[in-house]
N, C-alpha and C positions, 0 to 999 in steps of 0.2 A: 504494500500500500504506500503511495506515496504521500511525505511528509512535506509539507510546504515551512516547515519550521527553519530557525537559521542558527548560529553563535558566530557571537564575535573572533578574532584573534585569541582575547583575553580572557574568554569564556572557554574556550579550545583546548587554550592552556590549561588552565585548570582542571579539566573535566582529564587528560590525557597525563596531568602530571609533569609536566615538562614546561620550557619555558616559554617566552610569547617569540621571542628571540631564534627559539630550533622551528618554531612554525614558519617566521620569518625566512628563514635561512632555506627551507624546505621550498616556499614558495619561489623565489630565488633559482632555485637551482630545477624549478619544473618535479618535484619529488613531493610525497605526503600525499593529502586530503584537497582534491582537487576546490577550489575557492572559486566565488564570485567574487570581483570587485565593485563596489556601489560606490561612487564618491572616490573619496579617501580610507575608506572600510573596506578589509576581506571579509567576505562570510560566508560561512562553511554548510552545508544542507545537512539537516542532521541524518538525513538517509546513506549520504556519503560518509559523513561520521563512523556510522554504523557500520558500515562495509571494509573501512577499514580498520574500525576496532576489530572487527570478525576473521578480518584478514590478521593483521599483524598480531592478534591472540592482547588485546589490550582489555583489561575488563570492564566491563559497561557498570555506569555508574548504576550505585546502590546493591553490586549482585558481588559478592565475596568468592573469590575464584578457590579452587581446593589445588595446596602444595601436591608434587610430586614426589613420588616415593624411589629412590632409581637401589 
């Protein structure tokens, strides 16, 4: 289903743990979480979000991921 929802940079960051700065650096170099730019604003669809949380194994906010046992 598509999500017409968005986040900031600075929303991004947070949500992924990392800084607004490696988002930065990521859009830059054509790599991450594909961004619209509106203005002076990137913002990110949270369906794309999603796909790359799913892809890169990052955990979705609110869900506690379970350690590995090796």
């Amino acid at each position: 289903m598509k999500n017409d929802s968005y986040l900031t940079t600075k929303q991004l960051a947070k949500r992924l743990g990392i800084s607004t700065r490696t988002l930065e650096r990521w859009r830059s170099k054509g790599k991450g979480i594909r961004c619209t730019i509106w203005g002076n604003k990137a913002l990110y669809s949270i369906d794309d979000v999603e796909a790359f949380e799913d892809s890169q194994a990052f955990p979705k906010q609110g869900h506690v991921s379970a350690k590995r046992r090796h």
